[in-house]
Structures are given as C-alpha cells and as structure tokens.
N, C-alpha and C positions, 0 to 999 in steps of 0.2 A: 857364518855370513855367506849368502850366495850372490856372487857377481852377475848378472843381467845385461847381455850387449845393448845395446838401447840400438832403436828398431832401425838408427842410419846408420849403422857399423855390421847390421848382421847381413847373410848372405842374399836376401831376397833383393836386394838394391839390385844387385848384376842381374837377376833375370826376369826384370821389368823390362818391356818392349823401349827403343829409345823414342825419344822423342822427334820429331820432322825438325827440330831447329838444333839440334845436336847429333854425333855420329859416335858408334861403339870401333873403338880399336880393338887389338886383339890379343889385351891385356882385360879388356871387359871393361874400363873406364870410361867412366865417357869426360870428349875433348871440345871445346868450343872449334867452329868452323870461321876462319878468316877468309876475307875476298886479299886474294893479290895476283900482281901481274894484270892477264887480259881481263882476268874477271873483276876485277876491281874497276879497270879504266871505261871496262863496260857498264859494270854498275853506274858507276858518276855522270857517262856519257848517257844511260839513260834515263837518268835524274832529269838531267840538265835535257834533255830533249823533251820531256816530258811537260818541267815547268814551263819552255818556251811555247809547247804548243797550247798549253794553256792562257798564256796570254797573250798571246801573237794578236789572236782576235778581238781580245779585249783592249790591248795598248797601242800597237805597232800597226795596227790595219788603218784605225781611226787617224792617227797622224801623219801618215802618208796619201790618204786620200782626202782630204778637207776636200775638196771642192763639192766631190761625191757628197758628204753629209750636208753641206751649205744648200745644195739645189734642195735636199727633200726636208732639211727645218723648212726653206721660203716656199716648199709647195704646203708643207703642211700648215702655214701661219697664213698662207695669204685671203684666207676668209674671215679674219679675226682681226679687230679693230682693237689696238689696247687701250684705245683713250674708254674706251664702253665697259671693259674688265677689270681696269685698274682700280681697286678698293680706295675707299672714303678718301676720293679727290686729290689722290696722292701724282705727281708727275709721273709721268712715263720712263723708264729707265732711262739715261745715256748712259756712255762711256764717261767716266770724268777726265780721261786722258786724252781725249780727242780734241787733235788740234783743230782750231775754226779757220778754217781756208776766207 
C-alpha cells in the first residue's frame, strides 16, 4: 500500500505566490493581517467619515436649510392650480392637524 500526501499537505502549497490579503512569514506560512493601534482607529475613522459624507447631502443639508427648499417647491408650484389636477373630484390635501385660527 502506497501512502499519497493529498495535494494541501505537499510542498507546492509554500511556493505559490501569496495572496494581496495575506502575508508570508519566514517560516513560509501564511498568517492573517490585523488592523491595530493607528491603523485600526484609522480604519473606523475612515469608515465613519466616509458614511457621513455620504449622507451629509442627502440628510443633514436638507434639514438645516428648509427655508432654502420652501422658496424653490413655491417657485416650482406657483403655475399649478390643484383644484384642476386633483383626480375624480377628490378635495385638495390639508394638513389634518392644523389648527383653525
């Protein structure tokens, strides 16, 4: 009976090039890469800057500026009657929370 290394236990494993998300020590194993320290706080720090400037524009611009969005909805509606667009004679929106002065 002849014993056969089966093909991840023989020598050619060590002289495949490493891969870009792993590193060869120099025992020839290869070892996963951890962030720590600067490079970690950096990593997170450019997570987290990343996600914000992503939605900076989309969340946090819009709600600090209302009055900016109010002037150009009332420019862009003031040619538009809704009592003329409103489908099969239905009332005109209100607020239902609006108090009647």
């Amino acid at each position: 009976m002849v014993l056969v290394n089966p093909p991840y236990l023989s020598d050619e494993v060590h002289k495949r090039k490493p891969s870009l998300l792993s590193a060869n020590t120099s025992q020839g194993t290869i070892r996963n890469v951890y962030l720590r320290g600067w490079r970690y706080g950096l990593f997170l720090g450019g997570l987290v800057g990343f996600i914000s400037a992503a939605l900076y524009p989309i969340i946090i611009y819009p709600m600090m500026h209302v009055d900016d969005y109010k002037k150009i909805q009332a420019e862009n509606r003031k040619d538009v009657n809704q009592e003329e667009i409103q489908p099969g004679n239905m009332k005109v929106w209100s607020d239902p929370f609006d108090r009647k002065k």
